[in-house]
C-alpha positions as CSV (number, residue, x, y, z in Angstrom):
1,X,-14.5,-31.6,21.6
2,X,-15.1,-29.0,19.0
3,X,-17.8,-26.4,20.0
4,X,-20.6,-27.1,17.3
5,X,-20.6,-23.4,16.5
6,X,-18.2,-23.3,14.8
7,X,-19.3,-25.5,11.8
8,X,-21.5,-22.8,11.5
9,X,-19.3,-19.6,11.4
10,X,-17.5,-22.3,9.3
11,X,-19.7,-22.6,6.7
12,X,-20.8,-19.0,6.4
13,X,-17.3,-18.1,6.1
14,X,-16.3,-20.7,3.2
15,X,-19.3,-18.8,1.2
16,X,-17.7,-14.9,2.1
17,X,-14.5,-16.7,0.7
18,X,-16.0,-18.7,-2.5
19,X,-17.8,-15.6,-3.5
20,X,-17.2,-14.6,-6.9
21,X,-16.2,-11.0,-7.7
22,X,-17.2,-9.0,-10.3
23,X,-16.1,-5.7,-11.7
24,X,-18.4,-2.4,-10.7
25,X,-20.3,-0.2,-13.0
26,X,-17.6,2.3,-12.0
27,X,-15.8,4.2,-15.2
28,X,-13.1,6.5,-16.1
29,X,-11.1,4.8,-19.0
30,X,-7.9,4.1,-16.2
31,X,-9.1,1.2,-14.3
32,X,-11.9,-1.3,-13.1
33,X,-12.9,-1.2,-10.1
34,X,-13.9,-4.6,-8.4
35,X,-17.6,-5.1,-6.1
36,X,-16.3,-6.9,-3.2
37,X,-13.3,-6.7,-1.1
38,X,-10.9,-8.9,-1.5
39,X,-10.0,-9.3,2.3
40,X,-11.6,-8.0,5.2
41,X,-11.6,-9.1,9.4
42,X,-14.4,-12.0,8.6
43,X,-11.8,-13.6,6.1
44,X,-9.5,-13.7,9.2
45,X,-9.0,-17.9,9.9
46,X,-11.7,-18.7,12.9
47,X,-8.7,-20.5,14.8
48,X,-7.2,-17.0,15.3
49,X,-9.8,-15.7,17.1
50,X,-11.7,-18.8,19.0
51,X,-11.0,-21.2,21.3
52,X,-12.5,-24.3,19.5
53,X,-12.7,-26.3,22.6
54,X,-16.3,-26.5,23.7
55,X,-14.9,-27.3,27.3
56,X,-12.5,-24.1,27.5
57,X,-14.9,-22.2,25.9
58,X,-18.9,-23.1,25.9
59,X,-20.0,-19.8,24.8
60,X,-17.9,-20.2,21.8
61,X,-16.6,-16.2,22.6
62,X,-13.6,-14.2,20.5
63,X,-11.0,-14.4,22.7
64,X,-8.2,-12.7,20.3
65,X,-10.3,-10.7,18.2
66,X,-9.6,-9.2,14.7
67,X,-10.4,-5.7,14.1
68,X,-9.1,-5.1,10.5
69,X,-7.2,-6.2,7.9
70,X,-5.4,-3.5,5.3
71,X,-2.5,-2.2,3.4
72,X,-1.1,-5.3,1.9
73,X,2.4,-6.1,0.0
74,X,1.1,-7.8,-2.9
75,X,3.6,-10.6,-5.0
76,X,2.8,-13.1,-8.2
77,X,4.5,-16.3,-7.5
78,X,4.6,-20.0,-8.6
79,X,1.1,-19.5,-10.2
80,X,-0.7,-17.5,-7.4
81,X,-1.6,-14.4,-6.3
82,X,-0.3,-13.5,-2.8
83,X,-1.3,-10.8,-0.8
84,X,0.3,-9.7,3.0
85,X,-1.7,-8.4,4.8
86,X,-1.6,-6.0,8.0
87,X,-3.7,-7.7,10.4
88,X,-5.0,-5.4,13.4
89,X,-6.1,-7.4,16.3
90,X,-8.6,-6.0,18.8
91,X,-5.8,-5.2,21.4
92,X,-4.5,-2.5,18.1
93,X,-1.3,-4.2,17.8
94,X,-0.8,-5.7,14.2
95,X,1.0,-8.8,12.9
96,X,1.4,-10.0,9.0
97,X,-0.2,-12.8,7.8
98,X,-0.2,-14.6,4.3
99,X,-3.4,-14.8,1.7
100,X,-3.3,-16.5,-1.7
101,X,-5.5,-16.8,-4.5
102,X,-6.1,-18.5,-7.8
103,X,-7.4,-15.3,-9.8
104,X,-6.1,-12.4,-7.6
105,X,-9.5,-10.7,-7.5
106,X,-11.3,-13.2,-5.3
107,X,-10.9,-16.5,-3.2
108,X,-8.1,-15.2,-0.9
109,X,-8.2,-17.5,2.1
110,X,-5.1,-17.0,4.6
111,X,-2.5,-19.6,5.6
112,X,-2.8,-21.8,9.1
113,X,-0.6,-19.1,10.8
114,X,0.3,-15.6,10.8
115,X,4.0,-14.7,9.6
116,X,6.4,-15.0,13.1
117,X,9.0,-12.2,12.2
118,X,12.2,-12.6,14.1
119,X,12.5,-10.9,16.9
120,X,15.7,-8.8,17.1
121,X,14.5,-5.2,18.5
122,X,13.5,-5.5,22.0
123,X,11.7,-2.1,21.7
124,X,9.6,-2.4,19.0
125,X,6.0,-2.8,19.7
126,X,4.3,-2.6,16.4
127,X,4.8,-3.5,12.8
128,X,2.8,-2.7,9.8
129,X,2.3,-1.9,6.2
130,X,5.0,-4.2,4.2
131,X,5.7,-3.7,0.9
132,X,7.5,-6.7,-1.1
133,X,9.9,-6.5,-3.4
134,X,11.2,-9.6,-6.1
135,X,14.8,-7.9,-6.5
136,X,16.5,-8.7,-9.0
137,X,19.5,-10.3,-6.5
138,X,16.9,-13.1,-6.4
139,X,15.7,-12.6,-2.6
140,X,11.3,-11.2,-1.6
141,X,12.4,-7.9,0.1
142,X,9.6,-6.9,2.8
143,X,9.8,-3.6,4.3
144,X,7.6,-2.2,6.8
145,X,6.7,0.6,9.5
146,X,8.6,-0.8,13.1
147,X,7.4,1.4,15.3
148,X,8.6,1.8,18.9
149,X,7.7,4.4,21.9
150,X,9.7,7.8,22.2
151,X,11.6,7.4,25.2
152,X,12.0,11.0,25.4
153,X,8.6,11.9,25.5
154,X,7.0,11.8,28.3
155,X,3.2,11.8,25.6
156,X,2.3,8.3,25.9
157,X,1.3,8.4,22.7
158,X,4.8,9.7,21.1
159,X,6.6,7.0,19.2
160,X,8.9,6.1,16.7
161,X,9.1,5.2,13.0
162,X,11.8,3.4,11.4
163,X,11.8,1.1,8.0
164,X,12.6,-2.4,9.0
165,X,13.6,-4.9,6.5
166,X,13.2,-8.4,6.1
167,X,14.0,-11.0,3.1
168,X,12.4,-14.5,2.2
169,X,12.6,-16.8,-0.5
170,X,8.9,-18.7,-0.1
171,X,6.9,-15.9,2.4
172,X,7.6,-18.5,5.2
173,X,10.9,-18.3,6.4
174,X,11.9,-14.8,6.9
175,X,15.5,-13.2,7.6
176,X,15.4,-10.0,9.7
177,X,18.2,-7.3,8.2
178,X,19.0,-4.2,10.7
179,X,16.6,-1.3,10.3
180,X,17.5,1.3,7.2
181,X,19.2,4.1,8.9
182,X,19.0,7.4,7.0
183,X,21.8,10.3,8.1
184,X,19.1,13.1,6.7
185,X,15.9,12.1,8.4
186,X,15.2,11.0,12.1
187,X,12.2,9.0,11.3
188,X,11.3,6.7,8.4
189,X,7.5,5.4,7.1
190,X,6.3,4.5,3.8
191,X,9.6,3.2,2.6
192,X,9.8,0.8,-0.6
193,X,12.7,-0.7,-2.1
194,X,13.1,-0.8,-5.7
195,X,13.3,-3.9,-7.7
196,X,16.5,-3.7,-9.8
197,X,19.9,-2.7,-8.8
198,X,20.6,1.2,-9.8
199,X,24.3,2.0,-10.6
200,X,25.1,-1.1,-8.9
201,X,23.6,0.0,-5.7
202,X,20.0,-0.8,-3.6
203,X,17.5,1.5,-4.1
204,X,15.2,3.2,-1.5
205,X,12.3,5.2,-1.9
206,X,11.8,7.0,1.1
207,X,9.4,9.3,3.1
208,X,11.8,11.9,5.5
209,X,10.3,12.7,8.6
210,X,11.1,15.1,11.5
211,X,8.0,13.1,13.7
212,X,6.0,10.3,13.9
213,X,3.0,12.1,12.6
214,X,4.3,15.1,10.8
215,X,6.5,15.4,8.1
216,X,7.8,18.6,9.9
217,X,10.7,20.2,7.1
218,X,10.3,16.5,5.4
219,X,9.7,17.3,1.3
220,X,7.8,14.9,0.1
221,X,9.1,11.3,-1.5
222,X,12.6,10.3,-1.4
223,X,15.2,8.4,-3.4
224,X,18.2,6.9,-2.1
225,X,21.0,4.8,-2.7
226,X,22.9,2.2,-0.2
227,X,25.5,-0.4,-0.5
228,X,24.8,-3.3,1.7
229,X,21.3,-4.4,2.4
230,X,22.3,-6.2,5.0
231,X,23.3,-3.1,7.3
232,X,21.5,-0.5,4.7
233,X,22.7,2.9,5.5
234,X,21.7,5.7,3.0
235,X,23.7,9.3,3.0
236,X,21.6,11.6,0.7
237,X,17.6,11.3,-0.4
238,X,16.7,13.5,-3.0
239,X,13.2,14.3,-3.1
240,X,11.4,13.3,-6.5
241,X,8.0,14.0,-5.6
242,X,7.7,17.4,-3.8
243,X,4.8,18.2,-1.4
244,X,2.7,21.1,-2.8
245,X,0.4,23.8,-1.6
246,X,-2.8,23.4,-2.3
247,X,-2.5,20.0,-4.2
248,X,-3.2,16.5,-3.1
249,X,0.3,16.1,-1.3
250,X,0.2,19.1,0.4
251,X,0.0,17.6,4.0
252,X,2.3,14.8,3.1
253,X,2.8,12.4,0.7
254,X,4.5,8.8,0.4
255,X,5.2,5.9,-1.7
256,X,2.4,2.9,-1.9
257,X,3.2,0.1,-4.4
258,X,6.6,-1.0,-5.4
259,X,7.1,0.8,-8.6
260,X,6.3,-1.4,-12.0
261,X,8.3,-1.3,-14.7
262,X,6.2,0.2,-17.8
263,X,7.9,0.6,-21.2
264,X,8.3,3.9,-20.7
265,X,9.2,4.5,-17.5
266,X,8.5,3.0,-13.8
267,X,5.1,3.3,-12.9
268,X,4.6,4.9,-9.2
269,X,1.4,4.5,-7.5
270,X,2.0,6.8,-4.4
271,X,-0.2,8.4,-1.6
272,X,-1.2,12.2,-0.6
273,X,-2.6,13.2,2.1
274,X,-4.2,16.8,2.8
275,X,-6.4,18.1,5.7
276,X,-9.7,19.1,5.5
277,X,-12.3,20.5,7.6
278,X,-13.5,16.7,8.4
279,X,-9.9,15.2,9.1
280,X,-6.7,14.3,6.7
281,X,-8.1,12.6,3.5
282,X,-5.5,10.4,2.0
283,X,-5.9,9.4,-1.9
284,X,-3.7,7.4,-4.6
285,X,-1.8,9.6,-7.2
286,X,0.8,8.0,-9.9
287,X,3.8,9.5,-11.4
288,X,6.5,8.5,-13.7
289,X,10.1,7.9,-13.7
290,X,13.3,7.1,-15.9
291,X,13.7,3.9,-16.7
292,X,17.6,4.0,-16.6
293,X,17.4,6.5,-13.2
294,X,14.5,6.4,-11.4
295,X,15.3,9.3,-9.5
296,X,14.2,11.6,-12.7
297,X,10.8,12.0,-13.4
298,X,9.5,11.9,-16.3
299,X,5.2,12.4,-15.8
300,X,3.2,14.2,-13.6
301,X,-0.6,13.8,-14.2
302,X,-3.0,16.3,-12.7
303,X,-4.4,15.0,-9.8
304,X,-5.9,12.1,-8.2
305,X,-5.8,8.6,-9.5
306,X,-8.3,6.4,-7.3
307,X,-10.2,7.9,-4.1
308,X,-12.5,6.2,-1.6
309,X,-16.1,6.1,-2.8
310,X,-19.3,5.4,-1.5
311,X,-18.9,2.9,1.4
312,X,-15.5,2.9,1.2
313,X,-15.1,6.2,2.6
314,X,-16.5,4.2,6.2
315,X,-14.7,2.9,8.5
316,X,-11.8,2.8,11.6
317,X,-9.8,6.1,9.9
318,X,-12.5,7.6,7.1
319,X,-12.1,8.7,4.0
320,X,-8.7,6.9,3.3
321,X,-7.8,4.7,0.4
322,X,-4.1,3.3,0.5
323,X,-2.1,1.2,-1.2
324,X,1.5,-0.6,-0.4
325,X,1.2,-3.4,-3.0
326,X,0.2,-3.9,-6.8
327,X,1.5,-6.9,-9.1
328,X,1.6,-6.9,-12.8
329,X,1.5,-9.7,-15.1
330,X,4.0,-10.5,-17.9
331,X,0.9,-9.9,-20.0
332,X,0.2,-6.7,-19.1
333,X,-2.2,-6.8,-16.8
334,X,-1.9,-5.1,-13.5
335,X,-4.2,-5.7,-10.0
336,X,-3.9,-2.7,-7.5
337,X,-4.5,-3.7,-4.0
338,X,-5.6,-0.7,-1.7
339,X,-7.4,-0.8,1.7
340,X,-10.4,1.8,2.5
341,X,-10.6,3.4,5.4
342,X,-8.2,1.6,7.6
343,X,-10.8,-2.1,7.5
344,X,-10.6,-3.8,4.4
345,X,-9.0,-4.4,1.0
346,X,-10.1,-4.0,-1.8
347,X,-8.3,-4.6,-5.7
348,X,-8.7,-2.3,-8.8
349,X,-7.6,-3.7,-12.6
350,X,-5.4,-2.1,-15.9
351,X,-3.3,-2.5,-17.7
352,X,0.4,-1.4,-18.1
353,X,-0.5,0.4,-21.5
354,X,-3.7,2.3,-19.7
355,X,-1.3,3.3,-16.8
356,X,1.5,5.0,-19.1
357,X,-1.2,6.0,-21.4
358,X,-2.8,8.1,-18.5
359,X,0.8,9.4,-17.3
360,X,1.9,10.9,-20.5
361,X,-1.6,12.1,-22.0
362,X,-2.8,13.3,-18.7
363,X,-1.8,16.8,-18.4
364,X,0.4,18.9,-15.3
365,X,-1.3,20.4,-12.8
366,X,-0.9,24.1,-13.6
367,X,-1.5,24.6,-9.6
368,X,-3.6,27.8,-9.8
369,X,-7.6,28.4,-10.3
370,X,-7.0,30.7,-13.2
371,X,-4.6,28.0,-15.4
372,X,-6.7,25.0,-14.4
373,X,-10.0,27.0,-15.9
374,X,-7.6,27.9,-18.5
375,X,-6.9,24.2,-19.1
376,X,-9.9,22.9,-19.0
377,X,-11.2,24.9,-21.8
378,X,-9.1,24.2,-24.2
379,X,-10.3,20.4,-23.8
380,X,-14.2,21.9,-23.7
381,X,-13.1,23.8,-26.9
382,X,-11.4,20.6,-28.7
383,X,-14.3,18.5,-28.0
384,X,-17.3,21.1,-29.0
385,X,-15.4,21.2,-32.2
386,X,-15.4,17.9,-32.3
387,X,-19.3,17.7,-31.5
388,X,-20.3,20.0,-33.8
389,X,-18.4,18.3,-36.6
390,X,-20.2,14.9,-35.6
391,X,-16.9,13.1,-35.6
C-alpha cells in the first residue's frame, strides 16, 4: 500500500512545478533575469528518494536523498525544452537525469528515471557537468567531467579528471565513446565540443590541466582538433582565451555553454574563476569567435557577464554561478541555463542580436587601474555632453 504521505509531498510538489515564472526587476540592457529557479532538489521525482511502501517504510523517511541539482546541458528538440541535469545525491556522488518543459523558463518536471550511462570504466566513480552538443553529423554529443581516484596519491581526496563522451539520438539511449585523450594536458574538465565540423575535423574546446584542482602551467581555454570521435585523440590545443592577472580568469577559466552561432561570430559563454579573501568566486564572461575558424577571436568585452546575486550567492559552494548549457531559438531568442552556488538552476533570456551587440560595442579590458579610469571617462564625458545638450 502506498504511504498516504506521499499524496501530500505529492501535491505540494505538482504546485513548485506548475508555478509560473516571471522575469525579475533585474536590468542591464543584456539579459532578463528570471524569479524562480527553474530546477532545484525539491523538483527531484519523490520515487527517487522514498520508499512508497507504507509497509517497508511507515515513517515515510528519504532513503536516497537528493542534495542538489546544477550545471545542466541544455538542448531544443521536437517542440520542447530539455534540460540535463547534474543530480547530487546525499551520498555526493552524481548521476544525470532528464527535465523537459513546454516554455523553457518553467514547468520542468524530470523523466521516470535517471539517465543509466554505460558502464565501460571500472575506475570511474563520479560523473558530472554534461554539455550537449546537436552536431552537425546528426548525433546529441554529451560530454562530461569522469572523474576517478589518483592511484598515485596516497591524499584520499586526489583524483582524476578526464572528458568522457557519449552520443544519443532521443536523450534515452546513450552510446559511450572512449574518453578524449589530449597528448598536451594530463587532466581534462570543462570540455565542450563544437557543433559543426571545422576543416573537416571534430572540434574540442578544452580546459588543460596539470591537477585536478589547479590548472598548474594550464593557460586558460583550449581549442583542438581530432579525427575520429569515436577514439578522439587531440595533438595540439591552442589556447584562445588566456588566463589573466588580475582579471576575472585569473585563477582559471573554462568553457560553459556550447558556443551559439551568432551572425557574426560564435557566441562563447565561458566561466572565470579568481580567489578572494572569502574563497574562489566563479562568474560567466562571453567572448567571440570566427565564424569560419573558431579558434580566432574576434571580441573581448570587459568584464563580467552575469554574477550570482542576492540569494543566489547561498548555498553548497557560495558565490558561484555556472553554466554548461544555453539553447537558442531559430528566432533569435536565447535561454541561459546556470546553477548558483552549487544547489539549483536557474535560466536568464536575450537574444542573439543583444549578445553580439554587447560583444562588439562592449569595450577591451585595458587591464590596468589607470586605463580603466581613463576609459571610463571618456563614456562620462560622451554622455555629460549628451546631458547637457538634452538629447
Amino acid at each position: 500500500m502506498i504511504h498516504t504521505r506521499y499524496y501530500a509531498e505529492k501535491a505540494k510538489q505538482d504546485k513548485l512545478i506548475e508555478k509560473k515564472n516571471q522575469k525579475s526587476d533585474f536590468y542591464n540592457g543584456i539579459f532578463d533575469r528570471y524569479v524562480n529557479p527553474v530546477l532545484t532538489r525539491e523538483h527531484a521525482p519523490l520515487h527517487w528518494k522514498y520508499d512508497l511502501d507504507a509497509d517497508t517504510n511507515p515513517y515515510f523517511m528519504e532513503r536516497l536523498g537528493v542534495n542538489a541539482v546544477m550545471n545542466s546541458g541544455a538542448i531544443y528538440m521536437d517542440g520542447k525544452y530539455y534540460l540535463v541535469a547534474r543530480v547530487e545525491g546525499n551520498d555526493r556522488k552524481s548521476f544525470f537525469a532528464v527535465a523537459e518543459s513546454e516554455s523553457g523558463v518553467d514547468g520542468f518536471r524530470f523523466w521516470d528515471y535517471p539517465v543509466k550511462l554505460p558502464d565501460t570504466c571500472p575506475e570511474e566513480t563520479n560523473v558530472y557537468d554534461m554539455r550537449l552538443t546537436k552536431h552537425e553529423d546528426g548525433w546529441i554529443y554529451g560530454v562530461f567531467c569522469s572523474e576517478s581516484k589518483d592511484k598515485e596519491n596516497s591524499d584520499l581526496s586526489a583524483a582524476v579528471a578526464a572528458a568522457g563522451i557519449v552520443r544519443t539520438k532521443d536523450l534515452k539511449t546513450w552510446e559511450r565513446l572512449d574518453n578524449l585523450t589530449t597528448l598536451q594536458s594530463p587532466q581534462q574538465r570543462n570540455v565542450a565540443l563544437h557543433p559543426e565540423f571545422v576543416n573537416g575535423k571534430y572540434a574540442f574546446y578544452t580546459r588543460p590541466m596539470d591537477g585536478f584542482i589547479e590548472t598548474g602551467s594550464g593557460g586558460g581555454i583550449g581549442f583542438g582538433l581530432c579525427d575520429d570521435i569515436t577514439h578522439a585523440v587531440i595533438d595540439e590545443e591552442k589556447i584562445i582565451s588566456k588566463r589573466i592577472y588580475h582579471t576575472l580568469t585569473e585563477a582559471k577559466n573554462g568553457a560553459g555553454a556550447v558556443p551559439i552561432k551568432g551572425k557574426k561570430c560564435w557566441i562563447n559563454i565561458a566561466h572565470g574563476v579568481r580567489n578572494t579573501a572569502d574563497g574562489l568566486r566563479y562568474v560567466l564572461y562571453v567572448f567571440g569567435t570566427d565564424l569560419n575558424d573558431p579558434s580566432n577571436v574576434v571580441a573581448e568585452p570587459s568584464g563580467v557577464f552575469l554574477v550570482p546575486l542576492g540569494w543566489e550567492r547561498v548555498g553548497d559552494v557560495s558565490n558561484v554561478v555556472f553554466t554548461n548549457g544555453a539553447i537558442a531559438r531559430e528566432n533569435g531568442d536565447v535561454y541561459i541555463y546556470y546553477a548558483s552556488s552549487d544547489t539549483r538552476m536557474h535560466v536568464a533570456a536575450t537574444t542573439i542580436d543583444k549578445l553580439e551587440e554587447y560583444l562588439f560595442q562592449t569595450p577591451k579590458d585595458p587591464l590596468r587601474s589607470v586605463d580603466c579610469v581613463k576609459q571610463r571617462c571618456e563614456l562620462v564625458e560622451k554622455n555629460l555632453a549628451l546631458l547637457r545638450m538634452g538629447k
